[in-house]
N, C-alpha and C positions, 0 to 999 in steps of 0.2 A: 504494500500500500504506500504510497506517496506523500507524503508529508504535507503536499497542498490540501490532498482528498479530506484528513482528519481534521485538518484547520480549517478550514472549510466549512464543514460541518459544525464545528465549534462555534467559528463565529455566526453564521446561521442561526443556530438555532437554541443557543445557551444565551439567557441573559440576567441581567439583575435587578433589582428589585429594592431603593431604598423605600422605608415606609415613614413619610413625615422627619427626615432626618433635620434637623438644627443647628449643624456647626457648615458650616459653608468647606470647610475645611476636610472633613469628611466627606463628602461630596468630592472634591476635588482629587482626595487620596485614592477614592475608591474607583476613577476614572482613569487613576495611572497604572492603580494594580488589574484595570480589566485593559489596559493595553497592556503588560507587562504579560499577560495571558491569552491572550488573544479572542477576545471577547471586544464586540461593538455594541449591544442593545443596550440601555439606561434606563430604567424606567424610575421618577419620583412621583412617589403618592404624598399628596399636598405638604410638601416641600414648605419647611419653615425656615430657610436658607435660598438666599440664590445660589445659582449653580455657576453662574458668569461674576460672581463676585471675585473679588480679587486673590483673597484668601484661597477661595477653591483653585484659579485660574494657577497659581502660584505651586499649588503643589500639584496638581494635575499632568507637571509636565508633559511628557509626550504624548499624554490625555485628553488636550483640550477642546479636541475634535468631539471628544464624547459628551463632553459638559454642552458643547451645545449644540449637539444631537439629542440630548436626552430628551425622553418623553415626559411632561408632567400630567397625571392623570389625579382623577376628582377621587378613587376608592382603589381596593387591592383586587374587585371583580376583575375591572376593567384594566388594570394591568396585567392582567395574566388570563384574561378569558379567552384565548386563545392557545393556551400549552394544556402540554396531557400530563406532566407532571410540577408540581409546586413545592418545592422545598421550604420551610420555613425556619429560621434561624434560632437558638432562644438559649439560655445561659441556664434558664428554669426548665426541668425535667420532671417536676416533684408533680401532685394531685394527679384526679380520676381521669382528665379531660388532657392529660401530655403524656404518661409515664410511659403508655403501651404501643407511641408511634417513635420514638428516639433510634438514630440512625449514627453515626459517627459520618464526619464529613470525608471521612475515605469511603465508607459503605454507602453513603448519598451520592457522592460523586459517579461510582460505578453503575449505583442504580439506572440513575440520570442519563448514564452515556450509551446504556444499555434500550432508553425508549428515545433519545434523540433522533433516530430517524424515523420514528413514527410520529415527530412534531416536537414544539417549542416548548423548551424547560425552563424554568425560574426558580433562582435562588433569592428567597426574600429575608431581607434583615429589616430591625424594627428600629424604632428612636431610638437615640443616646443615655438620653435618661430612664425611660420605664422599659423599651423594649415592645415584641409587638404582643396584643390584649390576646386574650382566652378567645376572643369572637374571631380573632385573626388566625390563633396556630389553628383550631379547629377547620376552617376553609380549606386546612392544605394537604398534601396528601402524608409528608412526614413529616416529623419534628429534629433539625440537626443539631446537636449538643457537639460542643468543642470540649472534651476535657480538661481541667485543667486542676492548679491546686486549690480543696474546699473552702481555705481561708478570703481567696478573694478571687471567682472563678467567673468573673467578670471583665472580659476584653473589651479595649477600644472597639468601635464599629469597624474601622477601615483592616483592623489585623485581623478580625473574623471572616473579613471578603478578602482578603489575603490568604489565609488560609486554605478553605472552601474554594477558593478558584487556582489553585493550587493544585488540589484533592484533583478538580476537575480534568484540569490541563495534563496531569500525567496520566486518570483514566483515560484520556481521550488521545492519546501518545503511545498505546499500549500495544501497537503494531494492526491492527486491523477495524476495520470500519463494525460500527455494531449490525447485527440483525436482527430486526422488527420482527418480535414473537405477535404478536397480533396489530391491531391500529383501534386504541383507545379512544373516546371520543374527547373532546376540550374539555375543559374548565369549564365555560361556558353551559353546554348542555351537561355535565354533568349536576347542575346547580340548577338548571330546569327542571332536571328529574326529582332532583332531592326537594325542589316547592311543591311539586306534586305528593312525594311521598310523604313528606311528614304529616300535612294536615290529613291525612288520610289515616294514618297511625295516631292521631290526636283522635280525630272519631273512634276511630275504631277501641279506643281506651286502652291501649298498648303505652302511648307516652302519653302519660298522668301520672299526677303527684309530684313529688318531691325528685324524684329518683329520673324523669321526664329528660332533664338535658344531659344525667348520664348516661342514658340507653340510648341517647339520639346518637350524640359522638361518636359512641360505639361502635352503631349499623353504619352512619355514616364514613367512620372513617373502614370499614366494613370493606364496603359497596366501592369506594375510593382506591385501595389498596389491590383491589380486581381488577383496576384496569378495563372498566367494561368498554364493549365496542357498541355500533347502533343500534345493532341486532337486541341485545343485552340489557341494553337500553330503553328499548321499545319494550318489553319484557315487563321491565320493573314499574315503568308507566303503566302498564294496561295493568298491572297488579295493582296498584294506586287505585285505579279506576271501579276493579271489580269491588276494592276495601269500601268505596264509598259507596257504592251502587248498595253494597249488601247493608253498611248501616244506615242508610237512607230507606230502605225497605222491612227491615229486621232491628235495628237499633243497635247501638256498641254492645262490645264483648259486655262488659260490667251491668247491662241493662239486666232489670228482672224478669222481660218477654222475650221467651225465646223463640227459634226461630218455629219450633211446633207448635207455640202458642197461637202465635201471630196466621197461623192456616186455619186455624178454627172456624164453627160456625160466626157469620157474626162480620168475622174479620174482613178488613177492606182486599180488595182483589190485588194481588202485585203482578209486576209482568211475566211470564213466562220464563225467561232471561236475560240476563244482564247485557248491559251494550258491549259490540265487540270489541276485543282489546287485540286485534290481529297485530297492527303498526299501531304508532304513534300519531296524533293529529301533526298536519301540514307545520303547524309550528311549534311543534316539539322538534320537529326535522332542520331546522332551521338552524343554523351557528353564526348568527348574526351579532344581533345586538348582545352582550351580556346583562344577568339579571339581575336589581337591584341589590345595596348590601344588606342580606336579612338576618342577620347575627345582631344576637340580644346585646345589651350595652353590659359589660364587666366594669364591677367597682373597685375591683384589684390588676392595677398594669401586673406586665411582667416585665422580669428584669432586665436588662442589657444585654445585647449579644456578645 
């Protein structure tokens, strides 16, 4: 393989992902170390720093192309609603909602180089000071932890994308191009599917109570980790579909009428059978727009990356 062919592909289709970053300077670092690695895309989600500031321009060295290339978008959907894998950065491992997705950024890296040619991967890092929220690492598909010593196991921003595109650059240096075990669908429609499913798991009294947003994470990050394609897809939507057809007709699991009840004399007539769930409607099929951010607000940030 050719050294052009893997670089190539790298720059293509790896990018990064600061989330509301704050020091202009960071910004600037993190634009030398993706030319340092051969990385073009930038993406800042509402950027509390310029990126053409001087500060950034200053350390950015042979970077400065990227500062202003970079994209600034409104949310983290829309940055990445087009890759089929999402990496997310985080120093915090710990609770129900991170413990069970944590990767090392050699094990993300490979992952990552591994669906590159089924589409575009992003590695996301969070603010300086809190790092990125509980509504944000759940959106992604893993959690990357940096090891480090427990006394103060909090990096700068710009050495964690240092790092991680490191990790990245020598998976992707490892003598041969990857190959696409299946073709996953985006960001984007998977996050169509997951609007569908969950209020349908809400009816149906699956997720209720207290316990509700850890069983979601769960199947979500679940469902996420499978890599599903359209096919897969279409699938879990027309499951969605049947969930609510049947408590619309029958009532949630936790109801006291069951579904034998409900045929009794008496009882109102229901249809025959539920609508078909062959495909997906027309705009389930769609990988246009990406869907609004529907993650709950967290009153605890997380740490630094």
């Amino acid at each position: 393989m050719n050294e052009s062919d893997w670089l190539a592909l790298l720059r293509e289709r790896v990018r990064v992902v600061l989330v509301r970053p704050s020091i202009a300077g960071n910004i600037g670092a993190t634009a030398r170390i993706m030319r340092n690695f051969g990385l073009a895309h930038l993406y800042l989600v509402r950027p509390h720093a310029d990126p053409l500031e001087l500060e950034a321009r200053k350390l950015s060295t042979q970077g400065e192309a990227l500062l202003r290339s970079a994209r600034s978008v409104a949310d983290l959907a829309e940055a990445v609603s087009d890759c089929v894998l999402v990496l997310a950065t985080s120093a915090r491992v710990g609770g129900l909602l991170r413990r069970d997705m944590v990767l090392t950024p050699r094990q993300a890296a490979q992952r990552a180089w591994e669906w590159a040619v089924s589409g575009n991967i992003a590695w996301v890092f969070g603010p300086e000071q809190t790092g990125l929220l509980n509504q944000e690492i759940t959106r992604c598909h893993y959690l990357v932890h940096i090891p480090a010593d427990a006394s103060y196991p909090v990096l700068n921003l710009a050495q964690a994308v240092a790092i991680c595109l490191y990790e990245q650059y020598q998976a992707a240096s490892g003598g041969k191009l990857p190959v696409a075990p299946r073709q996953p669908v985006s960001f984007a429609v998977l996050e169509r599917m997951f609007q569908q499913l969950r209020p349908a798991l809400e009816e149906l009294h699956y997720l209720w109570g207290e316990r509700a947003e850890y069983l979601w994470h769960g199947l979500r990050h679940l469902l996420s980790r499978a890599m599903p394609n359209r096919e897969e897809v279409d699938m879990v939507m027309g499951l969605a579909r049947q969930i609510r057809w049947y408590v619309k007709h029958y009532g949630p699991a936790s109801s006291s009428t069951s579904a034998a009840d409900t045929t009794g004399p008496g009882s109102p007539a229901l249809p025959s059978k539920p609508p078909a769930t062959a495909s997906a409607d027309a705009v389930d099929r769609e990988d246009k727009n990406p869907p609004p951010d529907s993650g709950s607000p967290q009153s605890a940030p997380d740490a630094g990356s």
